[in-house]
HTML snippet that shows the backbone in 3Dmol.js (N, CA, C, O; Angstrom):
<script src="https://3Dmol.org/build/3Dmol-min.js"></script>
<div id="view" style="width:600px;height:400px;position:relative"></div>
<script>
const pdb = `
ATOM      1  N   UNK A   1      -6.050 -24.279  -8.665  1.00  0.00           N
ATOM      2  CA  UNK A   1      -6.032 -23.113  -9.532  1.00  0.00           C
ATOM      3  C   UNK A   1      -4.922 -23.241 -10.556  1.00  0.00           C
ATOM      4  O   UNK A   1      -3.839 -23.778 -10.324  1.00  0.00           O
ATOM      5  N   UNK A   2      -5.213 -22.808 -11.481  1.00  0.00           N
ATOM      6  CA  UNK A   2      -4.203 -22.114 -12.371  1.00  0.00           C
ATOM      7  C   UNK A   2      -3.261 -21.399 -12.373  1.00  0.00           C
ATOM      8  O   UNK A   2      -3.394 -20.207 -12.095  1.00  0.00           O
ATOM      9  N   UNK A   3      -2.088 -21.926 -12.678  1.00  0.00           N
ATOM     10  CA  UNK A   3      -0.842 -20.718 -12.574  1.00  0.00           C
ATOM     11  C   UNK A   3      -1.299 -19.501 -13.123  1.00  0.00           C
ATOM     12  O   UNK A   3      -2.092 -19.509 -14.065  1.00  0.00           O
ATOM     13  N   UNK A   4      -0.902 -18.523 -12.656  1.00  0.00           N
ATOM     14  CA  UNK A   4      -1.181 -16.973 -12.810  1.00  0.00           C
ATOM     15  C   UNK A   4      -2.595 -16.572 -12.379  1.00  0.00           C
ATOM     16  O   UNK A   4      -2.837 -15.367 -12.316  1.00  0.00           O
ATOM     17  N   UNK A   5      -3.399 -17.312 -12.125  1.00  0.00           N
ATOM     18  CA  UNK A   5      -5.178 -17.127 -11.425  1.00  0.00           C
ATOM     19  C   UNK A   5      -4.551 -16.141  -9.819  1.00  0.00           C
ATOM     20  O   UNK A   5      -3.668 -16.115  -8.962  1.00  0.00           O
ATOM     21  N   UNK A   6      -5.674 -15.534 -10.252  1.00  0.00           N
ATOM     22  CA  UNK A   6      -5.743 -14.924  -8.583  1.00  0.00           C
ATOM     23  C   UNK A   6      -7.370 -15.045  -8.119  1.00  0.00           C
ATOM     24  O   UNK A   6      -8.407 -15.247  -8.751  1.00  0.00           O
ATOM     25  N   UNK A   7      -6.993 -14.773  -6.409  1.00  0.00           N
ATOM     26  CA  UNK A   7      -8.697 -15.437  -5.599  1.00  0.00           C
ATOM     27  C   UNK A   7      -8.249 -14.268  -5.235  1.00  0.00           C
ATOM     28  O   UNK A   7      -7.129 -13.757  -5.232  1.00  0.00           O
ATOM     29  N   UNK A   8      -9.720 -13.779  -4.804  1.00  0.00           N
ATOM     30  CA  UNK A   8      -9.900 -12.874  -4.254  1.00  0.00           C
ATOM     31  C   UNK A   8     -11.048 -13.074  -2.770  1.00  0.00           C
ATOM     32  O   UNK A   8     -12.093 -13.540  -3.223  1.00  0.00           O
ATOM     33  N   UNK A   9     -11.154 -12.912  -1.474  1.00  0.00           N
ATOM     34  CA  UNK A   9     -11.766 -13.231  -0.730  1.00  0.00           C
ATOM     35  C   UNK A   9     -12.040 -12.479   0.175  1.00  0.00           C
ATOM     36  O   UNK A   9     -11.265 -11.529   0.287  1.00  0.00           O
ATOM     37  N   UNK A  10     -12.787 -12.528   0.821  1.00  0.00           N
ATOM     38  CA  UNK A  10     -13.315 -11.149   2.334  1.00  0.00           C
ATOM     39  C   UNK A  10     -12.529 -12.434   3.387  1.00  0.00           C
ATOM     40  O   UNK A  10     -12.680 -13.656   3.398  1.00  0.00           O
ATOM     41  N   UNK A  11     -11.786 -11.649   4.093  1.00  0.00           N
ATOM     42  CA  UNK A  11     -10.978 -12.161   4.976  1.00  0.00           C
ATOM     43  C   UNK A  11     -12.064 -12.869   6.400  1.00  0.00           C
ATOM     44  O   UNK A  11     -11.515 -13.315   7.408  1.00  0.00           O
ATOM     45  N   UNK A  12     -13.423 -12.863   6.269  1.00  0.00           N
ATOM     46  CA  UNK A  12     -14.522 -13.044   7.144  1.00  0.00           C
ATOM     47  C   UNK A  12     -14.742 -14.490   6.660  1.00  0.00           C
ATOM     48  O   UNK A  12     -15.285 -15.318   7.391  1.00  0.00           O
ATOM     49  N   UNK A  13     -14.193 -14.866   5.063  1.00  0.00           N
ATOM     50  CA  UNK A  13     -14.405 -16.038   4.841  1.00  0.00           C
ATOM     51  C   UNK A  13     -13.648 -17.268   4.944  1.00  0.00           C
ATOM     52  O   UNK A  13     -12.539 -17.376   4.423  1.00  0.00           O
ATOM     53  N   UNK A  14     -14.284 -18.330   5.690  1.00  0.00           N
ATOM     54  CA  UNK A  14     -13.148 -19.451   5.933  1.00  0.00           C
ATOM     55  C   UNK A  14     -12.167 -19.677   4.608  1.00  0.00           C
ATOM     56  O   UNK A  14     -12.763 -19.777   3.536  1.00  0.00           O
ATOM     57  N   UNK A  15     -10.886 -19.755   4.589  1.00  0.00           N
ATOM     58  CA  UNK A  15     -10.380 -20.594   3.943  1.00  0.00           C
ATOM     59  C   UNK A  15      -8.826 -21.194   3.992  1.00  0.00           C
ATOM     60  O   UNK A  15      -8.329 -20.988   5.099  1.00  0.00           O
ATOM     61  N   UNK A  16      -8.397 -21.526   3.550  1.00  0.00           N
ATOM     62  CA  UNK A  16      -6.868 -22.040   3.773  1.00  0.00           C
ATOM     63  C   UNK A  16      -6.207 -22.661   2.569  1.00  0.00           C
ATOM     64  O   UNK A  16      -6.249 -22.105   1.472  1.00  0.00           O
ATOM     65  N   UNK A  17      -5.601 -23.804   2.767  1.00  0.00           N
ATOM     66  CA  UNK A  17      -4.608 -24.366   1.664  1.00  0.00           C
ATOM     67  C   UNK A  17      -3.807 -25.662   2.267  1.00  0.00           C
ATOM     68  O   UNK A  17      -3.367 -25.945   3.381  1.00  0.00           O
ATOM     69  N   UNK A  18      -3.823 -26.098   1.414  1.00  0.00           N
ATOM     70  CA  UNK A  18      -3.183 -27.707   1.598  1.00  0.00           C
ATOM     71  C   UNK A  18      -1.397 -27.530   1.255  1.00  0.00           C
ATOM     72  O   UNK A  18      -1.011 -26.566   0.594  1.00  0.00           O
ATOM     73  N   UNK A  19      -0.697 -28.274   1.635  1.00  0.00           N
ATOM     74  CA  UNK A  19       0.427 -28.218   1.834  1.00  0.00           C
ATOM     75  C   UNK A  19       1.261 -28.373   0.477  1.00  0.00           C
ATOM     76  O   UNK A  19       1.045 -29.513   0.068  1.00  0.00           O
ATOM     77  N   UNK A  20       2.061 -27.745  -0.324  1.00  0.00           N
ATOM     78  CA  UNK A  20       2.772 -27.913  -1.834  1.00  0.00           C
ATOM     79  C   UNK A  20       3.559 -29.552  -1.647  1.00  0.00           C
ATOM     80  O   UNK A  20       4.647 -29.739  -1.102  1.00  0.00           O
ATOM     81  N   UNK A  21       2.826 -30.428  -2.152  1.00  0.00           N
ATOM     82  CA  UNK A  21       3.141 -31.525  -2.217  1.00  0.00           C
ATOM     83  C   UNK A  21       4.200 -31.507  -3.773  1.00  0.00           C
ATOM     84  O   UNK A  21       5.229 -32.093  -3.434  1.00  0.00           O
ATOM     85  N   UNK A  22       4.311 -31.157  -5.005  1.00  0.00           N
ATOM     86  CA  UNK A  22       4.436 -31.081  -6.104  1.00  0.00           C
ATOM     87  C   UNK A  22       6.359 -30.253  -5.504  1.00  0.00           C
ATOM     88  O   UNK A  22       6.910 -29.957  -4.444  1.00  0.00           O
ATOM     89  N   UNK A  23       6.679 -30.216  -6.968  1.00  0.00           N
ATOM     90  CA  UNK A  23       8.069 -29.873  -7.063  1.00  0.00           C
ATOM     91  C   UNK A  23       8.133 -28.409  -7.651  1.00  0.00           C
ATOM     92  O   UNK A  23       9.137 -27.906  -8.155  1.00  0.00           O
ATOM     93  N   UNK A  24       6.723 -27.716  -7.485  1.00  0.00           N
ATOM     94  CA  UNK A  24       7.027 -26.457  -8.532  1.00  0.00           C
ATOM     95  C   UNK A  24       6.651 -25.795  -7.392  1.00  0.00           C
ATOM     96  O   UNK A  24       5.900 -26.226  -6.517  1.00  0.00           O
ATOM     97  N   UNK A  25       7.391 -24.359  -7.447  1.00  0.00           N
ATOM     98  CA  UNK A  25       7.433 -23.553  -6.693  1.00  0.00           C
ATOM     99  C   UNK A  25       6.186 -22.788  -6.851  1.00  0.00           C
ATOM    100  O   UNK A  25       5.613 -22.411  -7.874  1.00  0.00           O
ATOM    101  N   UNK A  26       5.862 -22.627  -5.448  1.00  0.00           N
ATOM    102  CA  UNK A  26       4.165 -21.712  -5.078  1.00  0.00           C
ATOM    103  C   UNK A  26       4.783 -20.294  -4.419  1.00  0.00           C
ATOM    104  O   UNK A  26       5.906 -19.875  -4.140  1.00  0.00           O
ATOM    105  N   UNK A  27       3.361 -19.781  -4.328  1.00  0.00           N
ATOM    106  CA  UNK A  27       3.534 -18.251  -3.475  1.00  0.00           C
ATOM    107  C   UNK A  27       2.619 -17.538  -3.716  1.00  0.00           C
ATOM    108  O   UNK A  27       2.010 -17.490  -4.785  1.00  0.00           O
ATOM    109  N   UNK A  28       2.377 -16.766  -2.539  1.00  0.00           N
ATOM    110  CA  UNK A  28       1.096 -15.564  -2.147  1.00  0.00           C
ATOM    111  C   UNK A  28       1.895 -14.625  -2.151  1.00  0.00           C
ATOM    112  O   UNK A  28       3.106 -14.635  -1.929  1.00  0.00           O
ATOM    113  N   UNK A  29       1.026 -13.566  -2.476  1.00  0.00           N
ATOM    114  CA  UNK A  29       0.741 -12.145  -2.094  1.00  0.00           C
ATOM    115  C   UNK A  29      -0.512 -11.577  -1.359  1.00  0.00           C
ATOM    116  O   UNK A  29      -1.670 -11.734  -1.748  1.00  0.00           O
ATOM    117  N   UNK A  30      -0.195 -11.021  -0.450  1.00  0.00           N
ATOM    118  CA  UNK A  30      -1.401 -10.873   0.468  1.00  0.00           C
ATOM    119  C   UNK A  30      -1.209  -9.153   0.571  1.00  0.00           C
ATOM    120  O   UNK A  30      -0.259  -8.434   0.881  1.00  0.00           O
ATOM    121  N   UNK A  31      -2.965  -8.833   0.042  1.00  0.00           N
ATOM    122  CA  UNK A  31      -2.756  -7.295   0.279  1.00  0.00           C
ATOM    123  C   UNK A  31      -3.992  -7.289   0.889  1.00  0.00           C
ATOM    124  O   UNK A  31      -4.800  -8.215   0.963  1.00  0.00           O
ATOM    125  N   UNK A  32      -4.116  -5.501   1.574  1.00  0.00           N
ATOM    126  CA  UNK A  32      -5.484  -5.739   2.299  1.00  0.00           C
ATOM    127  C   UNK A  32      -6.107  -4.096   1.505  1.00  0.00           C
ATOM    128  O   UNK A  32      -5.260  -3.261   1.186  1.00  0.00           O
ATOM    129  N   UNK A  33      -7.155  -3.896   1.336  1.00  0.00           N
ATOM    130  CA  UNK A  33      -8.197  -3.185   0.636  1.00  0.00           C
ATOM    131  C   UNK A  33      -9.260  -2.752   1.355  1.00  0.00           C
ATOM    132  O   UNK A  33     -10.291  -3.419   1.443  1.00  0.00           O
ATOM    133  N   UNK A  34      -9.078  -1.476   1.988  1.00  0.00           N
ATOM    134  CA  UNK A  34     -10.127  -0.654   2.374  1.00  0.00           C
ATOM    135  C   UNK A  34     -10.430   0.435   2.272  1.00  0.00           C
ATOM    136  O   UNK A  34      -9.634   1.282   1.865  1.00  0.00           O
ATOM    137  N   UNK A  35     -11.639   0.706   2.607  1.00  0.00           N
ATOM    138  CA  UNK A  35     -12.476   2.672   2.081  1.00  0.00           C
ATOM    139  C   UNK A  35     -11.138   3.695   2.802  1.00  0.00           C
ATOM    140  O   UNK A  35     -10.353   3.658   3.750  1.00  0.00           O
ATOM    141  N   UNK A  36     -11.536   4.656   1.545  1.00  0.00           N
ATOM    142  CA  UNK A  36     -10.424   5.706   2.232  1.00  0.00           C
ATOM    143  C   UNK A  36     -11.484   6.682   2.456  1.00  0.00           C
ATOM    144  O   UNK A  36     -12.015   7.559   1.773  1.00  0.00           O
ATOM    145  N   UNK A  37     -11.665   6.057   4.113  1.00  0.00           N
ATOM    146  CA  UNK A  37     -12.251   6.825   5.223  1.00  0.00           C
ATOM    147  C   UNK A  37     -11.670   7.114   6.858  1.00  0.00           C
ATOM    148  O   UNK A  37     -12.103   6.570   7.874  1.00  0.00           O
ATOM    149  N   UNK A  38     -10.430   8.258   6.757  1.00  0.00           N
ATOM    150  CA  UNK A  38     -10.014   8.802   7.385  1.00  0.00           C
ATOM    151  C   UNK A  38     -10.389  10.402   7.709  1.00  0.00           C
ATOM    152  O   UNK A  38     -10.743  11.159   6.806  1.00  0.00           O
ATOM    153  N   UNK A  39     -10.274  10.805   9.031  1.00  0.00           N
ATOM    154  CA  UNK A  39     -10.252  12.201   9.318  1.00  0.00           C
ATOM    155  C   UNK A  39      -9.466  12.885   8.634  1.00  0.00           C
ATOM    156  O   UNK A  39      -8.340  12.412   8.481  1.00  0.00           O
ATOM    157  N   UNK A  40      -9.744  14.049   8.074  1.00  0.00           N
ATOM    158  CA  UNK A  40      -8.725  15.284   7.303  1.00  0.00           C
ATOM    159  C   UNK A  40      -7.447  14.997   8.632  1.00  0.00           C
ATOM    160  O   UNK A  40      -6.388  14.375   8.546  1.00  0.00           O
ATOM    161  N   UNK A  41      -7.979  15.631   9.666  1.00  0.00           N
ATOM    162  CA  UNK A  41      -6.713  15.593  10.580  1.00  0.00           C
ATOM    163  C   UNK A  41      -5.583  14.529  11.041  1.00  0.00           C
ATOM    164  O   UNK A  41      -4.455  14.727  11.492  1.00  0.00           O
ATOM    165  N   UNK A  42      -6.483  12.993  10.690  1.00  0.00           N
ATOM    166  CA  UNK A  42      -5.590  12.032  10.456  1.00  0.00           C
ATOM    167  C   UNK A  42      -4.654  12.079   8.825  1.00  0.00           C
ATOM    168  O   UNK A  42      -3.616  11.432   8.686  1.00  0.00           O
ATOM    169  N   UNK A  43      -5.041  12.650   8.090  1.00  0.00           N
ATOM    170  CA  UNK A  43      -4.722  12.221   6.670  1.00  0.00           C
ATOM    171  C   UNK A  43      -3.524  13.195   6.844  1.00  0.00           C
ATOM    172  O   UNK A  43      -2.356  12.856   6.655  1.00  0.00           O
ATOM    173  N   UNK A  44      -3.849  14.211   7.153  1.00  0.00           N
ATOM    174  CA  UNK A  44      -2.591  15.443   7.274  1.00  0.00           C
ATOM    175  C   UNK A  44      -1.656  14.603   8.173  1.00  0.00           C
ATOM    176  O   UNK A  44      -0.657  14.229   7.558  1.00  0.00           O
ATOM    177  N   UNK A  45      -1.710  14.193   9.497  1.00  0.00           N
ATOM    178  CA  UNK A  45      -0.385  13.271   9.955  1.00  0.00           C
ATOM    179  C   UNK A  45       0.091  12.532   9.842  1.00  0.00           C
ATOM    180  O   UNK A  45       1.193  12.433  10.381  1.00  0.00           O
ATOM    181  N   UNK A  46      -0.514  11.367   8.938  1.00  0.00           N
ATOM    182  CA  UNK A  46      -0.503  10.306   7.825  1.00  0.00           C
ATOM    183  C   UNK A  46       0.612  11.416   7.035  1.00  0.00           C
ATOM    184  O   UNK A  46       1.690  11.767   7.514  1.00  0.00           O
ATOM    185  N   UNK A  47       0.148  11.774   5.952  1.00  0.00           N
ATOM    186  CA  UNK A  47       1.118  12.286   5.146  1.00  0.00           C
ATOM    187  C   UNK A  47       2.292  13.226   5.658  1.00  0.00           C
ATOM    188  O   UNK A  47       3.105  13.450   4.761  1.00  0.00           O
ATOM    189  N   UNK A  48       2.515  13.683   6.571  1.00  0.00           N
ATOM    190  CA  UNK A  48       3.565  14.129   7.272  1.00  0.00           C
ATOM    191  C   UNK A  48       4.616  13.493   7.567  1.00  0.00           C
ATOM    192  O   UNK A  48       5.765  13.502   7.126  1.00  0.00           O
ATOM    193  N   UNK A  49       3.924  12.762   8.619  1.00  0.00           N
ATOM    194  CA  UNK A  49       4.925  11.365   8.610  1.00  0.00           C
ATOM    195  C   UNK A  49       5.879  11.201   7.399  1.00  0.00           C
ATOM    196  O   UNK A  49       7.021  11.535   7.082  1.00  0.00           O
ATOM    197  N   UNK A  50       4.766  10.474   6.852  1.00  0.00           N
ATOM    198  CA  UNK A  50       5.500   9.680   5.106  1.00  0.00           C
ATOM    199  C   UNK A  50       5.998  10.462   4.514  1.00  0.00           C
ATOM    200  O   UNK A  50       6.518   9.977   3.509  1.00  0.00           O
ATOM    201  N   UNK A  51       6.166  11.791   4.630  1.00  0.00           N
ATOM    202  CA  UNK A  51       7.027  12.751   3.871  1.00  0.00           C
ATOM    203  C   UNK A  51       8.355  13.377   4.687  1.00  0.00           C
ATOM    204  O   UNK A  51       9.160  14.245   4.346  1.00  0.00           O
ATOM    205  N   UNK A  52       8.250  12.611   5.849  1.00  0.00           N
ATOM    206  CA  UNK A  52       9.564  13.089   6.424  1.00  0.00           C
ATOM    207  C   UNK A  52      10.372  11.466   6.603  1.00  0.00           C
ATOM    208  O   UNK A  52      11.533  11.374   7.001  1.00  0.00           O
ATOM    209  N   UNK A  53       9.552  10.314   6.245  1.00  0.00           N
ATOM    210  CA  UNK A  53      10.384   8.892   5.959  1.00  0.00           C
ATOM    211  C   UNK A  53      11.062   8.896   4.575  1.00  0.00           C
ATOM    212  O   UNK A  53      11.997   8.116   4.390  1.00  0.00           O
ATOM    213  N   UNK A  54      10.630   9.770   3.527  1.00  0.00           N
ATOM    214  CA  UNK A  54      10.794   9.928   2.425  1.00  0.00           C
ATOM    215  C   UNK A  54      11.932  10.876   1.996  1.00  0.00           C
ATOM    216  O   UNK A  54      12.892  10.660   1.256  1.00  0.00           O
ATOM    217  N   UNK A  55      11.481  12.223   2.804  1.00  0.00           N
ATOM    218  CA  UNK A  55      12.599  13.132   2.810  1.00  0.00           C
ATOM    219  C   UNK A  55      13.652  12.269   3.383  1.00  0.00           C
ATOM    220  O   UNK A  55      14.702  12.601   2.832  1.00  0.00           O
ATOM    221  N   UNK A  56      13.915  11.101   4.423  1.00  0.00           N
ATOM    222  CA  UNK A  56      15.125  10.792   5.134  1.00  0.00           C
ATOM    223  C   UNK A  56      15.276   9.684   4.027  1.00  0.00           C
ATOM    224  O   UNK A  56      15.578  10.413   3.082  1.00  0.00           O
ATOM    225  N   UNK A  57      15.268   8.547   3.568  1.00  0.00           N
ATOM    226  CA  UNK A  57      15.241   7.871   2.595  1.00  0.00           C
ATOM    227  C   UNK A  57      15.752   8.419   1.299  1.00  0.00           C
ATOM    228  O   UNK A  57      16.017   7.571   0.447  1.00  0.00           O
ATOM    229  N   UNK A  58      15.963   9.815   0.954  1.00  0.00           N
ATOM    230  CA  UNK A  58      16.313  10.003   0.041  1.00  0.00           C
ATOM    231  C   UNK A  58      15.516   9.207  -1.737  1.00  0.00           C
ATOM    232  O   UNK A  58      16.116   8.763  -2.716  1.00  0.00           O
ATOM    233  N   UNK A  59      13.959   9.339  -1.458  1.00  0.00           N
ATOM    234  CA  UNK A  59      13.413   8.792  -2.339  1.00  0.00           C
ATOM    235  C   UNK A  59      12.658  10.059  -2.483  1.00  0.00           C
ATOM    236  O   UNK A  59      11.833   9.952  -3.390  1.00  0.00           O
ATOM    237  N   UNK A  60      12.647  11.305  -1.870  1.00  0.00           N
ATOM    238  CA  UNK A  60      11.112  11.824  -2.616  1.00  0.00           C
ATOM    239  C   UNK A  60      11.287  12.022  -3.691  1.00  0.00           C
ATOM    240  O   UNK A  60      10.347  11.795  -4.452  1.00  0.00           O
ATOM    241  N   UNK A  61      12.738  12.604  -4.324  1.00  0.00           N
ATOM    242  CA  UNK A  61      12.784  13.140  -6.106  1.00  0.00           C
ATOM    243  C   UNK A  61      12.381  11.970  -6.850  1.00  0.00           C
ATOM    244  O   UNK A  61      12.560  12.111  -8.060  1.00  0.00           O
ATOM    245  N   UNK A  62      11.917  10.916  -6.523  1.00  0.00           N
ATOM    246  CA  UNK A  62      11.606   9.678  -7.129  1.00  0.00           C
ATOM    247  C   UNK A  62      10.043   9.776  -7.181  1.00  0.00           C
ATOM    248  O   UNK A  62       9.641   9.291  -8.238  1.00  0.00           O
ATOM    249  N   UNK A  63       9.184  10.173  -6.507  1.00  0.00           N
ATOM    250  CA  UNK A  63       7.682  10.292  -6.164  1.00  0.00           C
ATOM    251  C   UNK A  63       7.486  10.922  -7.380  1.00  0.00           C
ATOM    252  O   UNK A  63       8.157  11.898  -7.717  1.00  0.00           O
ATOM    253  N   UNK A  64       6.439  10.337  -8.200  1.00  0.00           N
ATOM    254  CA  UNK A  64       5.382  10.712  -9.378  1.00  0.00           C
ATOM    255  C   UNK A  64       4.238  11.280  -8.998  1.00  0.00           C
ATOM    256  O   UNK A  64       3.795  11.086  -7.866  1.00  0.00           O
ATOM    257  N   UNK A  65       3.740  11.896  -9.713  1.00  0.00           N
ATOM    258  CA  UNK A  65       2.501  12.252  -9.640  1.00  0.00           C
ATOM    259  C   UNK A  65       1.363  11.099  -9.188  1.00  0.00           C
ATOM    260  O   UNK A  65       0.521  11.239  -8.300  1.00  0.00           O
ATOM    261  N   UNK A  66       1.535  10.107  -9.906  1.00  0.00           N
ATOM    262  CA  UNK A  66       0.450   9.167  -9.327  1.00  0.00           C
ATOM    263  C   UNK A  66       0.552   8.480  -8.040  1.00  0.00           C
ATOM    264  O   UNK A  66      -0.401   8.045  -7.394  1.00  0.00           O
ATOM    265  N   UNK A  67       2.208   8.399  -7.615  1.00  0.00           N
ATOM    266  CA  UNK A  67       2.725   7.884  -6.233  1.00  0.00           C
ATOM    267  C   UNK A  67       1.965   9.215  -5.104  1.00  0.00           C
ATOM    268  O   UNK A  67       1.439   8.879  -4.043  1.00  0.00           O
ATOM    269  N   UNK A  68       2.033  10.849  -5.600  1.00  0.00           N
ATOM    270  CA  UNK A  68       1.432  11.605  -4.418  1.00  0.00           C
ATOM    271  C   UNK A  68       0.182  11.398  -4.291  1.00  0.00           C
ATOM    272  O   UNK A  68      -0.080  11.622  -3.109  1.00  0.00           O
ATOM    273  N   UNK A  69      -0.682  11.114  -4.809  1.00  0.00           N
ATOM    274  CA  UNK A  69      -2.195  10.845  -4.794  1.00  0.00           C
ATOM    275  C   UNK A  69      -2.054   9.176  -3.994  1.00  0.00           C
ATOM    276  O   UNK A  69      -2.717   8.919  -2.990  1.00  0.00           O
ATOM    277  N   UNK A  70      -1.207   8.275  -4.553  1.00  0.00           N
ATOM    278  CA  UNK A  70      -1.579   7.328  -3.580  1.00  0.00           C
ATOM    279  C   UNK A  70      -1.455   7.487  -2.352  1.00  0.00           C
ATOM    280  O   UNK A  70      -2.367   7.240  -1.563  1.00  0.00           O
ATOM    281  N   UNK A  71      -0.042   8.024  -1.935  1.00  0.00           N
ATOM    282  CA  UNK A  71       0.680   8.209  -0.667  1.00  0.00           C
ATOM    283  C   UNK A  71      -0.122   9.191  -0.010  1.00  0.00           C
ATOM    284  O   UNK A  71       0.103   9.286   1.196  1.00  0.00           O
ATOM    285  N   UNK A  72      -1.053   9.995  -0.509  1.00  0.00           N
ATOM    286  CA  UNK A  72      -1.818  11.149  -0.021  1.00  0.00           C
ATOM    287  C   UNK A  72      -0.722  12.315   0.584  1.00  0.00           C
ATOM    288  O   UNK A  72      -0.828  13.030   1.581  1.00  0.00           O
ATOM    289  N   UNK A  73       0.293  12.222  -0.355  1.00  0.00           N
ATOM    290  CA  UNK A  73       1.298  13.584   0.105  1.00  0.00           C
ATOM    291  C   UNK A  73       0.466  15.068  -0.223  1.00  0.00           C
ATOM    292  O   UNK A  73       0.684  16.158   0.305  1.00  0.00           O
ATOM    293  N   UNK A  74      -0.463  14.761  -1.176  1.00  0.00           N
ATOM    294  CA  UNK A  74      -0.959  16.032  -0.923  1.00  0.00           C
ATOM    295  C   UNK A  74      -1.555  17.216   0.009  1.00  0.00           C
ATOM    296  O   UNK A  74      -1.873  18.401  -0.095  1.00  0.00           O
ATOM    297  N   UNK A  75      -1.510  16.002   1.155  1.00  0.00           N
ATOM    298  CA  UNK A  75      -2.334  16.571   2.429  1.00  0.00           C
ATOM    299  C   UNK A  75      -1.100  16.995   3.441  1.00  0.00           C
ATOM    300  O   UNK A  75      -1.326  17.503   4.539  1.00  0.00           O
ATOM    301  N   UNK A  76       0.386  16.700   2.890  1.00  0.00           N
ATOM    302  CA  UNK A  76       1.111  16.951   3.613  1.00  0.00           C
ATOM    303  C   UNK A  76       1.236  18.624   3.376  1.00  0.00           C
ATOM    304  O   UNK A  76       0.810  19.208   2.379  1.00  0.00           O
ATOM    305  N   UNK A  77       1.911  19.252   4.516  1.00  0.00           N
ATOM    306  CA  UNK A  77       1.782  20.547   4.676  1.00  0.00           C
ATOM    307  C   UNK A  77       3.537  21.268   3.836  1.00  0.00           C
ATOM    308  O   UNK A  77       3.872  22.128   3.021  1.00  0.00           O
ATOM    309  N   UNK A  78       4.452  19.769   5.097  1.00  0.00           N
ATOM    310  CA  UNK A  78       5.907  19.737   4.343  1.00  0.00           C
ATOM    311  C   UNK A  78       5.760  19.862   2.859  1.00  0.00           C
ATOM    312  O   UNK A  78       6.234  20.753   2.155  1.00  0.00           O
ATOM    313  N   UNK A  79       4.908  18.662   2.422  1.00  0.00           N
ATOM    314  CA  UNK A  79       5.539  18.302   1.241  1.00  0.00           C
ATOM    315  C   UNK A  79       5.235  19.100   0.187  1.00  0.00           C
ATOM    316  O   UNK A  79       6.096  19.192  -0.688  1.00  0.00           O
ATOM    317  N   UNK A  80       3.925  19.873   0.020  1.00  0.00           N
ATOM    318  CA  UNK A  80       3.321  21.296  -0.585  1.00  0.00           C
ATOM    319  C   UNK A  80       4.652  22.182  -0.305  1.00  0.00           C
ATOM    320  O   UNK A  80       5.039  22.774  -1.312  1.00  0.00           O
ATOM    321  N   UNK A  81       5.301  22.358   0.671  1.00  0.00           N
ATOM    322  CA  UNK A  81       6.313  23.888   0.634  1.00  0.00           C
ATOM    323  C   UNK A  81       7.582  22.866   0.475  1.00  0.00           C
ATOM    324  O   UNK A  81       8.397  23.126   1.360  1.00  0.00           O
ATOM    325  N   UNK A  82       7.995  21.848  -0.314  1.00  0.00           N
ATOM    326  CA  UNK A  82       8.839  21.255  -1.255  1.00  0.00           C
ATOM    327  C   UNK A  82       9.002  21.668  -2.435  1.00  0.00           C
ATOM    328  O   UNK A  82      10.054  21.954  -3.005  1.00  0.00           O
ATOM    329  N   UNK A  83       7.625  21.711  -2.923  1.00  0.00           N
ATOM    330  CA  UNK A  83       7.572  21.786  -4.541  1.00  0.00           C
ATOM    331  C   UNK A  83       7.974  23.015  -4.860  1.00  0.00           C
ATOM    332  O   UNK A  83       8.034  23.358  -6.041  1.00  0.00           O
TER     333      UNK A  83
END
`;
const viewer = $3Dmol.createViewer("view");
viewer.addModel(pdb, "pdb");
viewer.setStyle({}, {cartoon: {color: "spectrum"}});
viewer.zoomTo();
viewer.render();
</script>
């Protein structure tokens, strides 16, 4: 591949990689991608959680609007009687 190319693959499919023989530095990123198909009642303790790792972290005044929709803080109960 090409420097800067990315693969994309279903983890069901064989594959691997040969060993960096060459002098230039390599590297992965490995993320994983699935349906957001959870129970309401899981999603609410999901976001509970993460809003009381956040509250302790001293990062929530940092959370954007587009970070609460990822993080699904909206389902938190805390994090609604924050705002």
């Amino acid at each position: 591949m090409r420097a800067g190319s990315l693969v994309i693959w279903d983890q069901k499919c064989a594959h691997g990689s040969r060993p960096n023989s060459s002098h230039n530095f390599r590297a992965a990123q490995f993320m994983k991608m699935f349906p957001n198909k959870i129970s309401p009642s899981r999603a609410i303790k999901r976001a509970d959680v993460l809003h009381r790792i956040l509250l302790k972290e001293n990062f929530l005044p940092q959370i954007t609007p587009t970070g609460v929709t990822v993080f699904g803080l909206k389902d938190s109960k805390q994090f609604n009687q924050t705002l």
